[in-house]
C-alpha positions in Angstrom: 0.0 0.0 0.0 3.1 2.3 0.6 4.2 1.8 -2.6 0.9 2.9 -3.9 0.5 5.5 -1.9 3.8 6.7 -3.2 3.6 6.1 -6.8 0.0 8.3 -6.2 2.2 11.6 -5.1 4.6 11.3 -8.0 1.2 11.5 -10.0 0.3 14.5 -8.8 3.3 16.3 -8.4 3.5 15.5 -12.5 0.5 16.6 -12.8 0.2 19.6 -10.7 2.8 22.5 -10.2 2.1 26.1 -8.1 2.2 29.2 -10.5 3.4 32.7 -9.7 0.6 35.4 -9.9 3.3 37.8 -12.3 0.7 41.1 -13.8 3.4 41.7 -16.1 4.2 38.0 -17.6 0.3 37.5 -17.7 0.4 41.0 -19.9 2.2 39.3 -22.8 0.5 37.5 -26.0 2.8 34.4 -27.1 1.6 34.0 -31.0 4.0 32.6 -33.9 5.2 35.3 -36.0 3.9 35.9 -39.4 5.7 37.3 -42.4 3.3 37.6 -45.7 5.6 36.4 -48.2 6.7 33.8 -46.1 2.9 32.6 -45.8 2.9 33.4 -49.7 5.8 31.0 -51.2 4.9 28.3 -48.4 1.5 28.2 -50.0 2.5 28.4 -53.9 5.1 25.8 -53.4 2.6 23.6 -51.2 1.6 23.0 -55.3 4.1 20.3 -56.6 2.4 21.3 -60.4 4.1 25.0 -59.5 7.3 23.3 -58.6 7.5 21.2 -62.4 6.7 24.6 -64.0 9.1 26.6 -62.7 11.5 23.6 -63.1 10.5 23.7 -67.0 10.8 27.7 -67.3 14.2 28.1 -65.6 15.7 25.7 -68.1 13.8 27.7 -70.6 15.4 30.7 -69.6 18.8 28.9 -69.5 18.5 28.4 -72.8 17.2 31.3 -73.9 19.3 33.9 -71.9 22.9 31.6 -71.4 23.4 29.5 -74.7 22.4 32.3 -77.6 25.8 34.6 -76.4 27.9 31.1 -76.8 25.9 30.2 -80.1 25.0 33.2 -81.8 22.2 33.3 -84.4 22.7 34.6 -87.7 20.1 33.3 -90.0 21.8 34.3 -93.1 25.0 32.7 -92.4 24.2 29.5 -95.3 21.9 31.9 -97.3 24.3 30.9 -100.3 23.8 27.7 -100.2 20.7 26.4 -101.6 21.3 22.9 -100.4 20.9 23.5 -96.7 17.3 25.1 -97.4 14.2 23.5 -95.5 15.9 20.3 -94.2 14.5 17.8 -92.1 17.0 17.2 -88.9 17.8 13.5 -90.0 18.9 15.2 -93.4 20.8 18.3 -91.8 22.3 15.9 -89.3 23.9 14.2 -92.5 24.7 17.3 -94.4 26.4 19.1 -91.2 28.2 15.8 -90.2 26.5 14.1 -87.2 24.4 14.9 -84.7 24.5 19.1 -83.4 22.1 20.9 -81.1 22.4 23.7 -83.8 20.2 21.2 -85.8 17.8 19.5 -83.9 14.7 21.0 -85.8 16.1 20.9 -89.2 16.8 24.0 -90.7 14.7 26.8 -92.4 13.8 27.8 -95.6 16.9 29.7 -96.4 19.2 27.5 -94.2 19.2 28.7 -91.1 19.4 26.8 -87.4 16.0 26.9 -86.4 17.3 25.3 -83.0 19.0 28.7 -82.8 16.6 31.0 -84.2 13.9 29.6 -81.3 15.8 30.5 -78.8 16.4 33.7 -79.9 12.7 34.5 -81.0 12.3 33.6 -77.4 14.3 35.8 -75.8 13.0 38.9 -77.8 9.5 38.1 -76.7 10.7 37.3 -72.8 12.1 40.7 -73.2 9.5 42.3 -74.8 6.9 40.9 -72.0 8.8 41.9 -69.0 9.7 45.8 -70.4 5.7 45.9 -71.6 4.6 44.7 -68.0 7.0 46.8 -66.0 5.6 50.2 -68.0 2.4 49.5 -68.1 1.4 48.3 -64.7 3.9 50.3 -62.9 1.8 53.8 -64.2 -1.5 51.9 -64.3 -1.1 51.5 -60.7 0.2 54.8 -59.7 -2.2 56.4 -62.2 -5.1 54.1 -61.2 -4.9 54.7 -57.1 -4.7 58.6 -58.1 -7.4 58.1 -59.7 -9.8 56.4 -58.0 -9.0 58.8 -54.9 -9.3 61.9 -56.7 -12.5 63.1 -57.7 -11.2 66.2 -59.7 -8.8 63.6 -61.4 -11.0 61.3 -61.9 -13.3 63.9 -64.2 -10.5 64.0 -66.8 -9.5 60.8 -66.8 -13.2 59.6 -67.7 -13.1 61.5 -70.8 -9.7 60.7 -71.9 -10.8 57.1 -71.2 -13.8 56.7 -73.0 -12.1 58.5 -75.9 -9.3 56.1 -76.1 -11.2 52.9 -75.0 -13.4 53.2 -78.2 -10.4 52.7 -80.8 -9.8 48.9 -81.1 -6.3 47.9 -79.8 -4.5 46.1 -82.4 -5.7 48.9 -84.8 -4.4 51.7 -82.9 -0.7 49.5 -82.7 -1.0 48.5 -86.2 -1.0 52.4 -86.9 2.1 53.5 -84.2 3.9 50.7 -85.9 3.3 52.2 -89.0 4.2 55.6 -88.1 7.3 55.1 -85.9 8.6 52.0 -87.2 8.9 48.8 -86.7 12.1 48.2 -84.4 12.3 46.6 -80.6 11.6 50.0 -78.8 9.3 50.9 -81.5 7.1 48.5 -80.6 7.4 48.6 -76.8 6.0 52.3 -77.0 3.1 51.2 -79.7 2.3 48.3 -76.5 2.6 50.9 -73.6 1.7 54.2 -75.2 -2.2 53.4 -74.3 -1.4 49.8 -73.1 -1.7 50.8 -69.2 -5.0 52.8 -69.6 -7.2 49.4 -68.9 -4.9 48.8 -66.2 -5.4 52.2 -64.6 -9.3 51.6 -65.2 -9.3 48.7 -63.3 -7.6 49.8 -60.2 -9.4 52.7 -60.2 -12.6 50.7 -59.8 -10.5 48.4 -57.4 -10.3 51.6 -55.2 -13.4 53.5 -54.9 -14.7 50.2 -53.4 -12.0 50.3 -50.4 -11.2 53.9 -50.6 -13.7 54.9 -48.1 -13.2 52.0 -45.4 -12.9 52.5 -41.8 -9.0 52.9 -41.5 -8.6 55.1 -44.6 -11.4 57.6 -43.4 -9.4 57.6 -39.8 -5.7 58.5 -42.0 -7.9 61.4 -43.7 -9.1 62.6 -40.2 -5.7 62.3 -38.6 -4.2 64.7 -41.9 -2.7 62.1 -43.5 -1.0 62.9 -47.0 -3.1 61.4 -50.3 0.1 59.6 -51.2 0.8 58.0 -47.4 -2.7 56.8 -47.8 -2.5 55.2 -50.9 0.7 53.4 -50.5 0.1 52.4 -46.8 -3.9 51.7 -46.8 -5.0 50.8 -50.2 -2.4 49.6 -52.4 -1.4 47.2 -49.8 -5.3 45.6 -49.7 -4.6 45.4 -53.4 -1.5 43.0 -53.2 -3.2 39.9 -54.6 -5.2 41.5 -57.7 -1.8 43.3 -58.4 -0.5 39.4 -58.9 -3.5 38.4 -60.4 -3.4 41.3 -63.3 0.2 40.7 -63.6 0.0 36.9 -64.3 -2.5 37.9 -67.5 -0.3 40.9 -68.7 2.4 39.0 -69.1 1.7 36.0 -71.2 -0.4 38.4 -73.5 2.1 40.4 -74.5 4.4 37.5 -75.6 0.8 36.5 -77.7 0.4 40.4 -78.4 4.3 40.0 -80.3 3.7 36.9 -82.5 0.5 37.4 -83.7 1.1 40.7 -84.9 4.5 39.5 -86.2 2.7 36.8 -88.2 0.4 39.3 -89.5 3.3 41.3 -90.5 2.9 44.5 -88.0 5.1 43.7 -85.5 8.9 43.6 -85.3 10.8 43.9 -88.4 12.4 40.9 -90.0 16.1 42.5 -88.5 14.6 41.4 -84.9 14.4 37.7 -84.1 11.1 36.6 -83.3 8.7 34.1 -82.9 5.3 35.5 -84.8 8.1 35.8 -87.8 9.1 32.0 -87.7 5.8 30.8 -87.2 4.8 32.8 -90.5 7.9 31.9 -92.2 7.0 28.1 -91.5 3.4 28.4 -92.0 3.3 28.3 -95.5 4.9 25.2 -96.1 3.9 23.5 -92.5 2.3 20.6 -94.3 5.6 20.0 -96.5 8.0 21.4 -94.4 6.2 21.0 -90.7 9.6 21.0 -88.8 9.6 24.7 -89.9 6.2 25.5 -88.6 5.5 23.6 -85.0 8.5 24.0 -83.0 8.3 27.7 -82.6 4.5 27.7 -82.1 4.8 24.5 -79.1 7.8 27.2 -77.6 5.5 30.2 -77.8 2.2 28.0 -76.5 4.7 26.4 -73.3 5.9 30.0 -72.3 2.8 31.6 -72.4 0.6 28.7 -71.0 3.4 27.9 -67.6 3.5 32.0 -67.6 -0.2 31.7 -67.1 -0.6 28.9 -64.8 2.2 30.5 -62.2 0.6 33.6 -62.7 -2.7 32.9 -61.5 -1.2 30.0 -58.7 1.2 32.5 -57.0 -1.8 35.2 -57.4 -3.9 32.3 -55.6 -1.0 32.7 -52.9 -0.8 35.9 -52.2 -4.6 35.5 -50.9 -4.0 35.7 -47.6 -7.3 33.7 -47.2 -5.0 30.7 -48.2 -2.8 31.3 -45.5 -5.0 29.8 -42.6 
């Protein structure tokens, strides 16, 4: 019974323990800490889809941005030589002696590596994307939160708007590319000039709906700058539609570049790209179909994983997905 007994009050002592009474321990809230963009990537990479894709795109990039500078492109270079036009890659294999990276599609219709052209088609439109979606959302947001707070602003923005909103897009690009050309930065002002216009439309709308919220009307009370207000209150709330725009702007302006480049509007024939190729190629894609599907399966891969990672990492940034 002793031993019982005994075993009973080592229990208890386990069990139970005396605690000090301290005001100022019993003042402190213990909570993990939480960092946004921590909560963000945990999330998007939670996705092993996201983690393939960007596995995919990086060696895209590789290729695109590292080999072209060690294997440089020159699609004239067997221009004189009519028997290197539209082969297959079994035949340019054999007619460039053995196997070659340079050759793995075969080449084009006046001999050139379209191995090599791809790759730098596809760094023109990377390029192209990123410059068009740095211009254009960085003043559609700045011009957008000014003008969904100002009213006086807002007024002649309307008007300028509604005038520009009524000319059809491609038209008013077709024109500026006309006008001033058709070279690289060319056609990165024909893509911005009005391109951030929508942009600024939609964050406009995006802030008159939060604009007058409880915290916001308190800054305005307390004398708060216009600027403090929108960089510190609203844009802030706007994080994950900032992502979410940004995931479409990108991939369209890659689509923007080679359709109007197959159409003939877009970059002149001086600039690699892949709307030229895949217009080069289409005519003969039934003969020649090497020619014709590589660059367009390139242009659909970027601009679909683009999309995808887009819209998953503006998923993330939710912080309703965070819980």
């Amino acid at each position: 019974m002793s031993v019982q007994s005994n075993m009973k009050a080592v229990n208890k002592d386990e069990l139970f323990r005396f605690i000090d009474n301290d005001s100022i321990q019993s003042e402190k809230i213990i909570a993990p800490r939480y960092s946004y963009w921590a909560s963000v990537f945990r999330v998007f990479f939670r996705k092993k889809t996201n983690i393939v894709l960007i596995s995919i795109f990086v060696l895209l990039i590789v290729s695109v941005f590292v080999v072209p500078p060690f294997c440089p492109y020159n699609q004239y270079e067997n221009v004189t030589d009519a028997t290197t036009y539209n082969l297959s890659p079994a035949k340019a294999f054999e007619r460039f002696g053995g196997f070659s990276f340079k050759w793995l599609f075969g080449s084009g219709n006046i001999g050139n590596s379209i191995a090599y052209g791809i790759m730098s088609s596809a760094r023109t439109s990377i390029i192209l994307a990123v410059i068009c979606a740095v211009i254009n959302m960085t003043i559609g947001i700045i011009v957008g939160a000014v003008w969904g707070y100002s009213k006086k602003f807002d007024v002649v923005m309307l008007v300028i708007y509604n005038i520009i909103a009524n000319v059809p897009y491609i038209l008013l690009i077709s024109v500026l590319v006309y006008i001033i050309g058709s070279g690289f930065w060319s056609f990165v002002f024909a893509l911005t000039v009005t391109g951030w216009l929508s942009i600024a439309y939609f964050f406009r709308t995006q802030v008159l709906i939060i604009r007058d919220r409880e915290y916001s009307l308190a800054s305005r009370c307390l004398g708060t700058p216009v600027h403090r207000v929108i960089s510190k209150n609203i844009l802030p709330f706007l994080t994950s539609v900032i992502v979410t725009i940004l995931a479409t702007e990108l991939p369209s302006y890659i689509s923007m570049e080679v359709f109007l480049s197959y159409i003939g509007v877009g970059l002149s024939a001086e600039v690699p790209s892949l709307g030229r190729m895949i217009q080069e190629g289409q005519a003969a894609f039934l003969t020649y179909p090497w020619e014709f599907w590589p660059p367009v399966a390139i242009a659909s891969i970027i601009t679909i994983i683009l999309y995808v990672l887009g819209q998953n990492l503006a998923d993330a940034s939710d912080p309703r997905t965070h819980m």
